[in-house]
C-alpha positions in Angstrom: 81.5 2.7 19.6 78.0 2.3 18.5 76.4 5.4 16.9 74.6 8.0 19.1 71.6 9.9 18.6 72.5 13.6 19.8 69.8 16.7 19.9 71.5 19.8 20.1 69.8 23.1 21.1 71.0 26.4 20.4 70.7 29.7 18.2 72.7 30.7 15.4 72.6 32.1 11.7 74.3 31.4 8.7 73.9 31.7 4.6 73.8 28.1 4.2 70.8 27.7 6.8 69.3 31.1 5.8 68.4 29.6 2.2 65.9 27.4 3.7 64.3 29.6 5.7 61.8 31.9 4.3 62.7 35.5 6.4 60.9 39.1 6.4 58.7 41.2 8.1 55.3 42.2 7.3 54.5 45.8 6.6 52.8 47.2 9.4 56.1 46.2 11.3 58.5 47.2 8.4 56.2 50.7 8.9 57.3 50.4 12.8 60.8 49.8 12.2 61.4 52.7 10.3 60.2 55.2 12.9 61.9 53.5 15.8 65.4 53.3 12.9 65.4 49.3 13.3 66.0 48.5 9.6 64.9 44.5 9.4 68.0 42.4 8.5 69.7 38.8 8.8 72.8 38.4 9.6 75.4 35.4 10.7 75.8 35.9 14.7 77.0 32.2 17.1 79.3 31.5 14.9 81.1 28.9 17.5 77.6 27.1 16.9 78.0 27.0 13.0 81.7 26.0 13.3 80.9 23.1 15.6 77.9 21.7 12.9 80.3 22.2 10.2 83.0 19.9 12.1 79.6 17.5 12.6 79.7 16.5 8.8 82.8 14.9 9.3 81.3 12.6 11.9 78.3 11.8 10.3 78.6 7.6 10.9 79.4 8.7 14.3 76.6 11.0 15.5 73.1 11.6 14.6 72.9 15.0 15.1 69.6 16.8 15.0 69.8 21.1 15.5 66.7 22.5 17.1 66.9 26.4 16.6 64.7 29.1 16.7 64.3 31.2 13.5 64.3 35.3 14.3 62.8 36.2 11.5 60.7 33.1 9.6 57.3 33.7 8.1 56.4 30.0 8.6 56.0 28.3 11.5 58.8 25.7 10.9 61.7 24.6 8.4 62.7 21.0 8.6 65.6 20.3 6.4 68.5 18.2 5.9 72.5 19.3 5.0 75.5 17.5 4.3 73.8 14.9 6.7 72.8 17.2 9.7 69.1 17.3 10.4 68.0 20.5 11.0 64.9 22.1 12.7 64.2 25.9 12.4 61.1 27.0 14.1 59.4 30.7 14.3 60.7 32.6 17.6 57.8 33.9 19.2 59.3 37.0 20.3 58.0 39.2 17.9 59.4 43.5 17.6 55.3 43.7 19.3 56.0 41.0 21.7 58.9 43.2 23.1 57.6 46.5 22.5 54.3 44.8 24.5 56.2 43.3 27.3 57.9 46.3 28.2 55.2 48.6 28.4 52.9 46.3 30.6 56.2 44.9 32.4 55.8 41.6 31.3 58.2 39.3 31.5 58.1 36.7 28.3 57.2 32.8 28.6 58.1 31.5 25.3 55.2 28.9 25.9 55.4 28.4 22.1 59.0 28.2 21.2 59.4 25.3 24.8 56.0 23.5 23.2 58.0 22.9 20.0 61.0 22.0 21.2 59.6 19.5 23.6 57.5 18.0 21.0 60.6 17.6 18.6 62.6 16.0 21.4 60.0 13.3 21.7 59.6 12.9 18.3 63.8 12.5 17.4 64.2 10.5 20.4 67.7 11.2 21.2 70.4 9.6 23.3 71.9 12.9 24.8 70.2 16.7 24.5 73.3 18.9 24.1 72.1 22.1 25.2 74.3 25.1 24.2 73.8 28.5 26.2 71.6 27.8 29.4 71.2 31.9 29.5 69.1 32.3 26.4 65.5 31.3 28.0 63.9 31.7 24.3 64.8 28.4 23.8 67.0 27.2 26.9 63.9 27.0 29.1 62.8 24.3 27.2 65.7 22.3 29.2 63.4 22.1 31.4 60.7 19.6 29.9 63.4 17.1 29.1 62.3 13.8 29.9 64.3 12.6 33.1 65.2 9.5 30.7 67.6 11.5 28.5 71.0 13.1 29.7 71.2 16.7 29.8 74.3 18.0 28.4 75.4 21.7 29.2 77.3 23.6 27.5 78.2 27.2 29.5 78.8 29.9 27.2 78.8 32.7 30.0 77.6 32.2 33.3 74.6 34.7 34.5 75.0 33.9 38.4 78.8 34.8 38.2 78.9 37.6 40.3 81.3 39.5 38.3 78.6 39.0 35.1 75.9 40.9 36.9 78.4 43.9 38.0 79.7 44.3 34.3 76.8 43.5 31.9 74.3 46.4 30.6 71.1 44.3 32.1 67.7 45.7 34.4 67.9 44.1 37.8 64.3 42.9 36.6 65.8 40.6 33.3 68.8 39.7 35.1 67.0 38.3 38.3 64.7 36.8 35.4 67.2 35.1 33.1 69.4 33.9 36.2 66.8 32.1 37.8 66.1 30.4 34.8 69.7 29.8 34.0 69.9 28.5 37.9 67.2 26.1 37.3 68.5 24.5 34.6 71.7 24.4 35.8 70.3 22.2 38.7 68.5 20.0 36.0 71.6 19.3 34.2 72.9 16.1 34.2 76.3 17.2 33.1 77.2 20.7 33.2 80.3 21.6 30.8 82.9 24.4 30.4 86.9 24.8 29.9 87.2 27.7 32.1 88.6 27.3 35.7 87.0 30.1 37.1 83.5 28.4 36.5 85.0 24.8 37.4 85.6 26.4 41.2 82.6 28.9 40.9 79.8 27.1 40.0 79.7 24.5 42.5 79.8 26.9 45.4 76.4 28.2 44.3 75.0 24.8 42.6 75.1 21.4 43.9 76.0 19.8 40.5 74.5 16.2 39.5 78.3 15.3 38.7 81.8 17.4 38.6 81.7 19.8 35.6 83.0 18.4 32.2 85.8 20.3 30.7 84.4 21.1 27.1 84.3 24.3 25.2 83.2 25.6 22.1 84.4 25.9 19.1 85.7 29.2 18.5 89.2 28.9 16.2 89.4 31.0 13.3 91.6 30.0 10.6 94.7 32.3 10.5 95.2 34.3 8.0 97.0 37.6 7.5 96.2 38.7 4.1 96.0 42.1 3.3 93.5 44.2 3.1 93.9 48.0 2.6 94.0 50.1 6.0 91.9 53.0 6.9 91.1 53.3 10.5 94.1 52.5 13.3 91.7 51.3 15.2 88.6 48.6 15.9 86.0 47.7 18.1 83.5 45.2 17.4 80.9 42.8 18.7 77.7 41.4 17.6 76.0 44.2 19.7 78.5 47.0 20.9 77.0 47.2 24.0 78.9 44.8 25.3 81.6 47.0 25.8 82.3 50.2 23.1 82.3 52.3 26.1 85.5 51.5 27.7 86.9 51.5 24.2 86.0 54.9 23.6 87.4 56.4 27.0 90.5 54.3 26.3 90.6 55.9 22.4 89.8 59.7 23.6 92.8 59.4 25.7 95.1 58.1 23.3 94.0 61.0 21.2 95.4 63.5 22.9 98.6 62.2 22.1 97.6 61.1 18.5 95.0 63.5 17.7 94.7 62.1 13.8 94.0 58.3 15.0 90.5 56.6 14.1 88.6 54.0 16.1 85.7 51.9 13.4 83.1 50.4 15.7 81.4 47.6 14.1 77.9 45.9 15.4 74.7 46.6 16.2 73.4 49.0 18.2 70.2 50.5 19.6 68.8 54.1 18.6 69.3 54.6 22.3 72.8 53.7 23.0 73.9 55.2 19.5 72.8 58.3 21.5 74.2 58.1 24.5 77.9 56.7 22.8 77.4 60.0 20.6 76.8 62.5 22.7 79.7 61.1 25.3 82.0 61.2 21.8 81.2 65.0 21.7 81.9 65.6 24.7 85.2 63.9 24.5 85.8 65.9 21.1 86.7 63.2 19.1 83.5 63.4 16.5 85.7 63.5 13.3 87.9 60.2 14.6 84.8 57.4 15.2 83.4 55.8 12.9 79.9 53.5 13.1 79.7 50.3 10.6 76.5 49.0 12.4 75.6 45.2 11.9 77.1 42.8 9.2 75.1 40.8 7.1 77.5 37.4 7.3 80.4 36.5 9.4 82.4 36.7 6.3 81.6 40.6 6.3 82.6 41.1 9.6 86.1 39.7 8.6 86.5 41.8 5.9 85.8 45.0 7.5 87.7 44.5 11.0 90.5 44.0 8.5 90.3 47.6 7.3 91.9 48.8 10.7 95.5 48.2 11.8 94.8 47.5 15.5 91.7 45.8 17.9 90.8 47.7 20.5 89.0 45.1 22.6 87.8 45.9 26.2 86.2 42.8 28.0 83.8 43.4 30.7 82.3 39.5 30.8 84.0 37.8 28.4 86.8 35.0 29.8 88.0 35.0 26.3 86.0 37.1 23.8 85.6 35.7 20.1 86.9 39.0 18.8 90.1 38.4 20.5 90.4 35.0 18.7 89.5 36.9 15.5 91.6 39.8 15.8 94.7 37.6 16.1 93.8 34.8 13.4 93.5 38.0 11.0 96.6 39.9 11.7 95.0 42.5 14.0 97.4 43.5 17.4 94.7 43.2 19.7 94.7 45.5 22.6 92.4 44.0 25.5 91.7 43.3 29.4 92.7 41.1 31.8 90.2 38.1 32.9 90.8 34.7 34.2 91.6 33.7 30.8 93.4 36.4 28.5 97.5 36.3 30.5 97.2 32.5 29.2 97.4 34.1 25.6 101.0 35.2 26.9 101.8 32.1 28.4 104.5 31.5 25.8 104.6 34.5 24.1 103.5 38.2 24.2 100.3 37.6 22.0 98.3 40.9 23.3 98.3 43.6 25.4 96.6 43.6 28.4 95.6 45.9 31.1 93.2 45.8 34.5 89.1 46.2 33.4 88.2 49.8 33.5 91.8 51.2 33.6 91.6 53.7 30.3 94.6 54.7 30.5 96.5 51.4 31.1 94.9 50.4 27.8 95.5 53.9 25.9 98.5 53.5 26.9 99.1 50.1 25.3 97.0 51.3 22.1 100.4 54.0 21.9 102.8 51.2 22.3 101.4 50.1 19.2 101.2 53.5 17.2 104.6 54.2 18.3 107.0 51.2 17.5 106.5 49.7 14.1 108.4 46.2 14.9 106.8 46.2 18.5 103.4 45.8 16.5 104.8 43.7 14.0 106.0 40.9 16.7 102.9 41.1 18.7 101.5 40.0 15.6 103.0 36.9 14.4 102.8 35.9 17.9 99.5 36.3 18.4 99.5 34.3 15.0 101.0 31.4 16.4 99.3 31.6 19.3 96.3 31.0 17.2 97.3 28.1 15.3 98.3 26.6 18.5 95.6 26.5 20.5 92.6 24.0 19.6 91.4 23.3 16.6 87.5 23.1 15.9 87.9 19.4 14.6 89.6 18.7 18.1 87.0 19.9 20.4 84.3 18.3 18.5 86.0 15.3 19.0 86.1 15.9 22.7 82.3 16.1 22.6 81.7 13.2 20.8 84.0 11.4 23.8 82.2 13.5 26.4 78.5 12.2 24.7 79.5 8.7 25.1 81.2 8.9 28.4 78.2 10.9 29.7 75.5 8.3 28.4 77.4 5.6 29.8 77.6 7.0 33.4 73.6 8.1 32.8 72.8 4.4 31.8 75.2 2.2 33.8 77.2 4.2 36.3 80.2 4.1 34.6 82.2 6.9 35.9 83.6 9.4 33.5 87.3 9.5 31.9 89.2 11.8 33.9 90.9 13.1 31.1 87.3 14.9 30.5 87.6 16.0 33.8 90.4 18.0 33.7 
């Protein structure tokens, strides 16, 4: 197959990008931060995104791939650079701590006129094949869809789905943003000339609010972790984490206080970042609950590496899903020895499909999961077998080389069918 030219938009962090990028704050806002106890710091978050460019180097004569993403944190406008023979293109997010602070006191919403002018102007300059856009309900840079040139495919990826009914009864968002960001994720959405996900609940769902150019394409990211169950020395039982805990350290702290009462001495760590506000509101229901001396805050990790190291330091995952098909964390949690202890979804019992991997129980049911958390506590080889399932779980699923050779067949297959018609392989279909 001839080589391909392939734009891909998306966010993400990492060490190796972050040494190209020159990141602070000025003073007045350092001055700012400090009073409203929002320390500036950089830290790895996407990581699906930086697996999937890393799996890119190996199919350099393959792909041309060129990474538009906005930089959180750059003092310059842009940072064009080159690694391991991926072109990248970093520009300066507009949405500055006053940009937010100022669009919610006037009740503004943002337009990111500046971040979509850049991206469009890149587009046109790289002149791609195929724009692979990753995360339709990030509009800081997913609105920019929008301006692309009806003479290039648009390629979807779905990393959550905004107008899923279920997304807007579980996820901490004003009616104001979420009627906001799923309009914009709608619109795109409708723009898309292939819309792509693995999960079947969005395969059914999505075309009975959206009539899609073409049936969905049945790609996901890449989210395998390597296994590995070394060991690191233990102090908390348990562990909650996310790249912001809003996401769902509530449930895990109902479902912790009421294991307590049978294990008063256990310890939940809670790792990720967290507003003033909700560090408030989490502490004062902890109090309440009495279990002050037993939880445990580790905030925000500078690198993913970090992460790893300190969700390690607990025996057991603790992970509630509210959104999530399949969180990350879970993946995480069982490539690093962690039991995980988690929810049902559309997508978690296939964990069990040949094995016990995790523990599940229904969303919101505390008990159900404290329950499960004591399963754990209470029989030694119980926890030990849920563990070297969940480990070979892991290793079975996907690998990150594998799906990226999925989307190289998908990026072909879909320029094709742009171009000539051609219809797609239904072995991407389904």
């Amino acid at each position: 197959m001839a080589k391909i030219k392939v734009v891909m938009v998306c966010h993400f962090s990492n060490k190796l990008v972050r040494k190209h990028l020159n990141e602070g704050v000025g003073l007045l806002e350092s001055i700012v931060r400090k009073i409203i106890k929002r320390p500036f710091m950089v830290y790895d978050f996407a990581q699906w995104n930086t697996n999937a460019i890393r799996e890119f180097e190996k199919f350099t004569d393959d792909v041309e791939l060129h990474v538009i993403s906005p930089g959180y944190f750059m003092k310059d406008d842009e940072s064009v650079f080159a690694e391991n023979g991926i072109h990248y293109y970093f520009f300066r997010d507009e949405r500055s701590l006053f940009d937010k602070i100022t669009n919610r006191l006037l009740n503004r919403k943002p337009s990111y006129k500046k971040n979509c002018i850049y991206i469009k102007n890149k587009i046109a300059e790289i002149k791609p094949d195929l724009v692979h856009l990753i995360g339709a309900e990030k509009p800081n840079y997913s609105l920019a869809a929008l301006d692309v040139p009806n003479t290039i495919p648009l390629f979807v990826q779905l990393q959550t789905l905004l107008i899923d009914p279920d997304f807007r009864k579980n996820y901490p968002i004003t009616s104001k943003m979420y009627d906001y960001r799923s309009g914009i994720e709608r619109d795109i959405l409708k723009k898309a000339n292939y819309v792509c996900s693995p999960d079947e609940k969005f395969h059914k769902l999505l075309p009975s609010i959206i009539s899609l150019q073409h049936p969905m394409i049945k790609t996901g990211l890449a989210l395998t972790e390597p296994v590995d169950f070394s060991f690191e020395k233990k102090k908390f039982d348990f562990v909650y984490f996310a790249l912001n805990i809003s996401k769902a350290a509530d449930f895990a702290i109902e479902a912790f206080a009421i294991a307590c009462k049978e294990k008063p001495s256990i310890t939940l760590d809670i790792v990720g970042e967290y507003s003033s506000a909700l560090k408030a509101q989490l502490d004062s229901r902890i109090a309440e609950l009495g279990i002050q001396k037993n939880v445990f805050f580790e905030g925000k990790q500078a690198t993913h590496d970090d992460v790893i190291r300190q969700i390690k330091k607990s025996c057991f995952a603790l992970l509630p899903l509210k959104i999530d098909l399949i969180s990350g964390t879970v993946r995480e949690s069982m490539a690093n020895g962690l039991p995980v202890v988690t929810t049902i979804t559309p997508d978690t019992p296939k964990l069990n499909a040949q094995r016990e991997s995790v523990l599940l129980s229904p969303i919101g049911d505390h008990k159900a999961m404290a329950e499960n958390m004591l399963k754990l506590l209470n029989d030694v080889s119980f926890a030990k077998k849920i563990q070297e399932n969940a480990g070979i779980t892991a290793s079975e699923r996907s690998s990150n080389e594998q799906v990226i050779r999925k989307w190289i067949a998908a990026y072909h297959a879909c320029i094709e069918n742009f171009k000539n018609g051609t219809p797609i392989p239904q072995e991407l279909l389904s």
